[in-house]
GUVO-367120 format. One record per atom (N, C-alpha, C, O): residue number from 1; residue in one letter; atom name; x, y, z. Coordinates in steps of 0.1 Angstrom, whole numbers. Layout:
BEGIN
{r NUM; A; CA; {X; Y; Z}};
...
//
This chain:
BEGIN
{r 1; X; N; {1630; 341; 1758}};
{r 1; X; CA; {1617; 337; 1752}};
{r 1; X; C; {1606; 341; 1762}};
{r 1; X; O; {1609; 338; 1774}};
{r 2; X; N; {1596; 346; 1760}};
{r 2; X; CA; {1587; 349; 1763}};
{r 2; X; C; {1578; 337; 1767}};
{r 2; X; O; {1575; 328; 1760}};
{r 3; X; N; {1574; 338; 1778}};
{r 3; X; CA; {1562; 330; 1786}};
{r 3; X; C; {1544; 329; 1778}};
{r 3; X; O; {1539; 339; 1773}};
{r 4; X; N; {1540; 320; 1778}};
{r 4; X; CA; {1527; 321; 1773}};
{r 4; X; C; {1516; 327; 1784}};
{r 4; X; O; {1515; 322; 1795}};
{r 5; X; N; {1508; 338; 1779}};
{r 5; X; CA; {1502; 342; 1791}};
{r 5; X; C; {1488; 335; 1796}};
{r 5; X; O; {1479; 334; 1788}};
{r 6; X; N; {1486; 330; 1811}};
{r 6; X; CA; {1470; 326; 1810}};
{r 6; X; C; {1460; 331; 1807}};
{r 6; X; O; {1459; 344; 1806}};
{r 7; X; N; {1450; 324; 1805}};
{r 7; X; CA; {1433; 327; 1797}};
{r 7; X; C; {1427; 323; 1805}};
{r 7; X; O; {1429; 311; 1810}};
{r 8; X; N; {1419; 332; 1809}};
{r 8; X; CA; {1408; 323; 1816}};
{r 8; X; C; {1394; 333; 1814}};
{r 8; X; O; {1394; 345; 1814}};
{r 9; X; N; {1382; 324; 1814}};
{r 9; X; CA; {1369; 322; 1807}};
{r 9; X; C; {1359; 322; 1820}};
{r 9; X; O; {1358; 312; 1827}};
{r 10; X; N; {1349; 337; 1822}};
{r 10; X; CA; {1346; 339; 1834}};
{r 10; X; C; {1333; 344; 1830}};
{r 10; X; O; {1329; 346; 1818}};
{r 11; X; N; {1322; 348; 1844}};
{r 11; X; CA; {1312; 360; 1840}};
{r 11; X; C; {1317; 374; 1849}};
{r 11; X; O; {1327; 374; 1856}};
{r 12; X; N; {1309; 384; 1849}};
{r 12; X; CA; {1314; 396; 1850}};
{r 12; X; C; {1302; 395; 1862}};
{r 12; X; O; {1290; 395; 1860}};
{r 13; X; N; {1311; 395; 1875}};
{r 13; X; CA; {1301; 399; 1887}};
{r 13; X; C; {1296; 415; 1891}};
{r 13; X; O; {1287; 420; 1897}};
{r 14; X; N; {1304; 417; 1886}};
{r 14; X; CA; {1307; 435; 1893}};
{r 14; X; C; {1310; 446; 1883}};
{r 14; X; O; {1323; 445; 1883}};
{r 15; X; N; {1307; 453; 1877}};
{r 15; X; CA; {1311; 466; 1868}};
{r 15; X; C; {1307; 482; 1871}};
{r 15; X; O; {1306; 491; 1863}};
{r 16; X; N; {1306; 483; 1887}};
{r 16; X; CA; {1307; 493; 1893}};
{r 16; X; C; {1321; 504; 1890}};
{r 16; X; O; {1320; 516; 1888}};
{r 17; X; N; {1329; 498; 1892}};
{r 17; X; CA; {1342; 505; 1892}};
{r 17; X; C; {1345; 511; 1879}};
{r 17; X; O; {1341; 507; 1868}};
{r 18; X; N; {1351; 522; 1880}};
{r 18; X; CA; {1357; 527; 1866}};
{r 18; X; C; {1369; 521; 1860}};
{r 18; X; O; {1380; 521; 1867}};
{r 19; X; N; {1370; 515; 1846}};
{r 19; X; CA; {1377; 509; 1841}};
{r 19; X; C; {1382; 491; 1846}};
{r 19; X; O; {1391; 484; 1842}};
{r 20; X; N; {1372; 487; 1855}};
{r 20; X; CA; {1379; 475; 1863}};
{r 20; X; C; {1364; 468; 1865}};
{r 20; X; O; {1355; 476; 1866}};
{r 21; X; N; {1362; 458; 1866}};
{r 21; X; CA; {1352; 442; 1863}};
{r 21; X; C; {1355; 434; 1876}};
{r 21; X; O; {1367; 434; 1879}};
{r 22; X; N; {1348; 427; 1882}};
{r 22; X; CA; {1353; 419; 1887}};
{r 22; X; C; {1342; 405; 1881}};
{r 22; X; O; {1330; 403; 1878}};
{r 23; X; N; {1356; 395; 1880}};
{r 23; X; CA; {1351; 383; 1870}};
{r 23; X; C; {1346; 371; 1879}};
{r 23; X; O; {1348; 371; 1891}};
{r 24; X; N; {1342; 364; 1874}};
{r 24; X; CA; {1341; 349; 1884}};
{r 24; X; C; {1343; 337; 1876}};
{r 24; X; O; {1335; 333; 1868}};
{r 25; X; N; {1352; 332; 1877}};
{r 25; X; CA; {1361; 317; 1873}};
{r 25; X; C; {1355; 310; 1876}};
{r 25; X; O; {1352; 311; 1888}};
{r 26; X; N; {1350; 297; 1869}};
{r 26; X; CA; {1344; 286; 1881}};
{r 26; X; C; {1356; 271; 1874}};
{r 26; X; O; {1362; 270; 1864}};
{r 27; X; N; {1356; 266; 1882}};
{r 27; X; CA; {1360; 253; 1879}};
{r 27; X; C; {1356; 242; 1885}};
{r 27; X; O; {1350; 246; 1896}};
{r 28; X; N; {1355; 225; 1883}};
{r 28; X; CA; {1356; 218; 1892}};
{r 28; X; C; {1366; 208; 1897}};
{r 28; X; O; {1375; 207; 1889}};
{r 29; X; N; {1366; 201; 1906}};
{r 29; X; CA; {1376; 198; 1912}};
{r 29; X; C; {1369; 183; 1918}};
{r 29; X; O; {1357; 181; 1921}};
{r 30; X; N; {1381; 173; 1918}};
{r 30; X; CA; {1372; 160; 1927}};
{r 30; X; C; {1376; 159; 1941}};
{r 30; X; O; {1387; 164; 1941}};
{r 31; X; N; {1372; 155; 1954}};
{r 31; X; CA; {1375; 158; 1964}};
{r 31; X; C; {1387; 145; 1969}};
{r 31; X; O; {1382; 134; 1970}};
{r 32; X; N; {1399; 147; 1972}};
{r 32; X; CA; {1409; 141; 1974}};
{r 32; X; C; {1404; 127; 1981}};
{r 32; X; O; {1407; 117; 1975}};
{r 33; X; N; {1397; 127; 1991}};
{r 33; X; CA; {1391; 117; 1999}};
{r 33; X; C; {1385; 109; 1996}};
{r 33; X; O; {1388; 97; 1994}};
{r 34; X; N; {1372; 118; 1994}};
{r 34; X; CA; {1356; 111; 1988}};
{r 34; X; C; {1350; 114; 1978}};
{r 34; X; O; {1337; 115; 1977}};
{r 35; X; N; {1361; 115; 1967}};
{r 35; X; CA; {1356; 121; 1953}};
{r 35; X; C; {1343; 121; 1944}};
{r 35; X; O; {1337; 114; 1935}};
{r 36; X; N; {1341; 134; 1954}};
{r 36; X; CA; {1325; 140; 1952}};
{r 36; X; C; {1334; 151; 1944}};
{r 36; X; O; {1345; 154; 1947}};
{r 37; X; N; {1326; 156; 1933}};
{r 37; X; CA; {1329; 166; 1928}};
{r 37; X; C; {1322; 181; 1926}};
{r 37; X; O; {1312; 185; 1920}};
{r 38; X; N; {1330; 188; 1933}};
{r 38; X; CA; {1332; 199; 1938}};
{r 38; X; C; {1330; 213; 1930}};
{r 38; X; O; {1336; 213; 1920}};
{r 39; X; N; {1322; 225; 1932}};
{r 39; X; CA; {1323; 234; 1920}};
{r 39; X; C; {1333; 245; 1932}};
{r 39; X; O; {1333; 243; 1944}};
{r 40; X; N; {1339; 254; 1926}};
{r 40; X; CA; {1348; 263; 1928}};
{r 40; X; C; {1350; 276; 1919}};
{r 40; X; O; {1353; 276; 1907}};
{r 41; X; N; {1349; 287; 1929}};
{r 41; X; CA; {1349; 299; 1920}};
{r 41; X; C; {1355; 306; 1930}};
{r 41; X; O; {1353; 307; 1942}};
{r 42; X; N; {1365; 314; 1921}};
{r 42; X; CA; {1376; 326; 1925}};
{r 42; X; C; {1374; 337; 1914}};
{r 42; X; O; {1372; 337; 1902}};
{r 43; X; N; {1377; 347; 1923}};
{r 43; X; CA; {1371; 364; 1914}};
{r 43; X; C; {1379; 372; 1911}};
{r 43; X; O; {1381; 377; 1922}};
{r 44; X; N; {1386; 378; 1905}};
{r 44; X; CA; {1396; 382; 1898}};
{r 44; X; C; {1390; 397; 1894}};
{r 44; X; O; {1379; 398; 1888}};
{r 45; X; N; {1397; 405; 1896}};
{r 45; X; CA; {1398; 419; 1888}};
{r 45; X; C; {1402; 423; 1878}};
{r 45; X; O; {1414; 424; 1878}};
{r 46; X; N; {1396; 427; 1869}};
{r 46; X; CA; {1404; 426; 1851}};
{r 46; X; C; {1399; 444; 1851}};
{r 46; X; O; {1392; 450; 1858}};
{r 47; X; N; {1408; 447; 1838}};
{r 47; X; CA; {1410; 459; 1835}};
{r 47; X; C; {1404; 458; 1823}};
{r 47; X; O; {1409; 450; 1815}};
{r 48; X; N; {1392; 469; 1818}};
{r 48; X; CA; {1383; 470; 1814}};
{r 48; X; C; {1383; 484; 1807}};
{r 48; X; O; {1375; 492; 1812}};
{r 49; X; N; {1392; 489; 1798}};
{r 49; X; CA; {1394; 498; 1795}};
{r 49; X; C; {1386; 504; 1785}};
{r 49; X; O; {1390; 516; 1784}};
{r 50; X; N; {1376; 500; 1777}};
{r 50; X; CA; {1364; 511; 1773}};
{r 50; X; C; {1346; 508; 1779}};
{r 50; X; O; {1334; 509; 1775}};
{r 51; X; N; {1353; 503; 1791}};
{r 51; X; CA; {1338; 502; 1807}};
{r 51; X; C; {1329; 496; 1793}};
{r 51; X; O; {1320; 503; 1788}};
{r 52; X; N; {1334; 479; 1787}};
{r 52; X; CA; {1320; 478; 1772}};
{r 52; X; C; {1315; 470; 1782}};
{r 52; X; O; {1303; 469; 1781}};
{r 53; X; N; {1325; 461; 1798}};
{r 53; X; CA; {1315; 447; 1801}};
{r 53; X; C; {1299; 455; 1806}};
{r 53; X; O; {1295; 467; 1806}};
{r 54; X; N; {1295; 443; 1811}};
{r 54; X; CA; {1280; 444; 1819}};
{r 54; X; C; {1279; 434; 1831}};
{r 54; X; O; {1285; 423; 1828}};
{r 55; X; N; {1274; 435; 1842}};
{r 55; X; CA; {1272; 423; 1847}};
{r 55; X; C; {1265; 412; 1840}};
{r 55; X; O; {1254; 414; 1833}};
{r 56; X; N; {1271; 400; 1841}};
{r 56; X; CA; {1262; 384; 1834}};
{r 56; X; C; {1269; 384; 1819}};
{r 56; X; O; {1265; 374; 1812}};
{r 57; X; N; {1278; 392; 1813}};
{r 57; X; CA; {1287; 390; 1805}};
{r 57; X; C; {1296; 378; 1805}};
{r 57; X; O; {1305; 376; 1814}};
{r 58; X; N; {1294; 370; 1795}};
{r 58; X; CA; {1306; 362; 1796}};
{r 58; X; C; {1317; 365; 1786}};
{r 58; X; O; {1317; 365; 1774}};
{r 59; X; N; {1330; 367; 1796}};
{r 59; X; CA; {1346; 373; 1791}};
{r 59; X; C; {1359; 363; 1794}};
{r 59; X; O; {1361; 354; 1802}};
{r 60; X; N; {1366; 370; 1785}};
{r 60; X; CA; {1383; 357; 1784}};
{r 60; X; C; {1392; 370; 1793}};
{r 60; X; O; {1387; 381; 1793}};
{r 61; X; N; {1398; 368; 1797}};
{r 61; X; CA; {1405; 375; 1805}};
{r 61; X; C; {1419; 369; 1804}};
{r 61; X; O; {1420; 356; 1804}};
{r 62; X; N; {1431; 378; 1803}};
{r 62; X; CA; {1447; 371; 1803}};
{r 62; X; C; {1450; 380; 1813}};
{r 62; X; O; {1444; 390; 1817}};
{r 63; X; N; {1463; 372; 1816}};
{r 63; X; CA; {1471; 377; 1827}};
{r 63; X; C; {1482; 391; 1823}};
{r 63; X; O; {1490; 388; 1814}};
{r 64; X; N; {1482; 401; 1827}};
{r 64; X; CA; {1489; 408; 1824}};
{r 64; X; C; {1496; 416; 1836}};
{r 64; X; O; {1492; 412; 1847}};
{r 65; X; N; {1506; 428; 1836}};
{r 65; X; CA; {1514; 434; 1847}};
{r 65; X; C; {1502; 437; 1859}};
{r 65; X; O; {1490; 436; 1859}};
{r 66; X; N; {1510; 441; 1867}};
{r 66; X; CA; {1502; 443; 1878}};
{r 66; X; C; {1496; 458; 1873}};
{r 66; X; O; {1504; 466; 1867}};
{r 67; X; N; {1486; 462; 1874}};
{r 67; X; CA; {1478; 478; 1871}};
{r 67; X; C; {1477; 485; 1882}};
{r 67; X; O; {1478; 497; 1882}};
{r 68; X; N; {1473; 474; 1896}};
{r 68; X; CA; {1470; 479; 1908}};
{r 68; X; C; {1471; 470; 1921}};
{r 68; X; O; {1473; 458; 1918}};
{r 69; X; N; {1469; 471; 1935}};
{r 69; X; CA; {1471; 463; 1944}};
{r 69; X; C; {1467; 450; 1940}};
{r 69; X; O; {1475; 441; 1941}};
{r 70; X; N; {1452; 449; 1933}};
{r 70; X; CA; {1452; 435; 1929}};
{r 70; X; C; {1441; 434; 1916}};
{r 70; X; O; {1431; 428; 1915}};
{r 71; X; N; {1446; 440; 1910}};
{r 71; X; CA; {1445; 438; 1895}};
{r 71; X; C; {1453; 433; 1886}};
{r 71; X; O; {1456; 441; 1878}};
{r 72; X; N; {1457; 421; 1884}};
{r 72; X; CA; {1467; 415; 1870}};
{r 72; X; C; {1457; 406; 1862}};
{r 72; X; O; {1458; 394; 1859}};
{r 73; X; N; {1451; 412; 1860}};
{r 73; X; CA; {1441; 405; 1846}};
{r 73; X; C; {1437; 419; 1839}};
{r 73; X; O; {1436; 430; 1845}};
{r 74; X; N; {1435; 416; 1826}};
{r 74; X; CA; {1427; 422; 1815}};
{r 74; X; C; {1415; 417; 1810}};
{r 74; X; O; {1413; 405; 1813}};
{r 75; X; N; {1409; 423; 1805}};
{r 75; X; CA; {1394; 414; 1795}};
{r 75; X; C; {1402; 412; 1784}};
{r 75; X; O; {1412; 420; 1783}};
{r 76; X; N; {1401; 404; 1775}};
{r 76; X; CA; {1404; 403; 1763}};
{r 76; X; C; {1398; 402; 1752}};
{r 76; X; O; {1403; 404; 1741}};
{r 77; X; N; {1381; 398; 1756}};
{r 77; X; CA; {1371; 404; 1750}};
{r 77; X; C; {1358; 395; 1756}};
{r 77; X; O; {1360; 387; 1764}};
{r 78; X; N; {1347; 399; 1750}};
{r 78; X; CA; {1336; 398; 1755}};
{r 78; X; C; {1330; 385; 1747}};
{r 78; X; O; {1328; 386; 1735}};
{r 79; X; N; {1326; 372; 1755}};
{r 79; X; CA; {1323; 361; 1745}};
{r 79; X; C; {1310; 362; 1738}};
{r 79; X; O; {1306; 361; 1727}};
{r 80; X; N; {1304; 366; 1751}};
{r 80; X; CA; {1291; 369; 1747}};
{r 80; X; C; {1282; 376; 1759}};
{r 80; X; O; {1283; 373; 1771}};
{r 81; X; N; {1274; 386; 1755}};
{r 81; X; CA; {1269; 395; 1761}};
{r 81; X; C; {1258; 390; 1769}};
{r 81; X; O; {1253; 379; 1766}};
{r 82; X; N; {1252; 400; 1785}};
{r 82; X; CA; {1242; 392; 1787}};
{r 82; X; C; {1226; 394; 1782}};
{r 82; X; O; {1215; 389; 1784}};
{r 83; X; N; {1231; 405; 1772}};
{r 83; X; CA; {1215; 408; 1769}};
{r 83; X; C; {1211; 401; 1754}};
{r 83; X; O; {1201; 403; 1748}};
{r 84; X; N; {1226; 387; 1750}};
{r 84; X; CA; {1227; 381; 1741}};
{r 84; X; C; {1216; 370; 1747}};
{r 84; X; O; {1205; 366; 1743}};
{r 85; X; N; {1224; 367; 1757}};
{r 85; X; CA; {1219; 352; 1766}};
{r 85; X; C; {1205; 352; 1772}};
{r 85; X; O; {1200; 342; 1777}};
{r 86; X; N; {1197; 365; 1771}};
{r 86; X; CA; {1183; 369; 1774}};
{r 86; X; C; {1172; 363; 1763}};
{r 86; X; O; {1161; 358; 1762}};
{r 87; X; N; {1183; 367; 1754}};
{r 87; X; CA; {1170; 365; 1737}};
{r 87; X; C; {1173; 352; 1735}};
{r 87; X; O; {1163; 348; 1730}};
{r 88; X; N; {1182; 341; 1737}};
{r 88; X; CA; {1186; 329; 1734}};
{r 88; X; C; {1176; 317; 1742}};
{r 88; X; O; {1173; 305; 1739}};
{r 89; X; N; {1173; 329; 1756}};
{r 89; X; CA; {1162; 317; 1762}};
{r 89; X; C; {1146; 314; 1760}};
{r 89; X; O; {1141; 305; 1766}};
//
């Protein structure tokens, strides 16, 4: 049986690269001690194969094979654009 793959729900920091994004994850977290709560972000490389992201995109990204030294994410698609979130303000 087949594993369920992760999702994860980011913005698009970086779209310099050909075919590859780099995402930003945020989550939060409570602090073990003095539970202040904490924001947290890790950046991930996804594979972006018709170059549609933009930077300030927000994208779902799943886990897939490794593509390259440290690429194992994909986009999975685009939630919403940032020149969506310009006209919304």
């Amino acid at each position: 049986m087949k594993a369920q793959r992760k999702c994860l729900k980011g913005v698009v920091v970086s779209d310099k690269m050909d075919k590859t994004v780099v995402v930003a994850v945020g989550r939060t977290m409570r602090h073990r001690l003095y539970g202040k709560v904490l924001r947290r972000t890790k950046k991930y490389m996804a594979h972006d194969e018709e170059n549609a992201c933009r930077i300030g995109d927000r994208v779902e990204i799943i886990e897939s094979r490794p593509l390259s030294r440290r690429k194992r994410w994909a986009v999975r698609q685009v939630l919403q654009s940032a020149a969506q979130q310009d006209v919304g303000r």
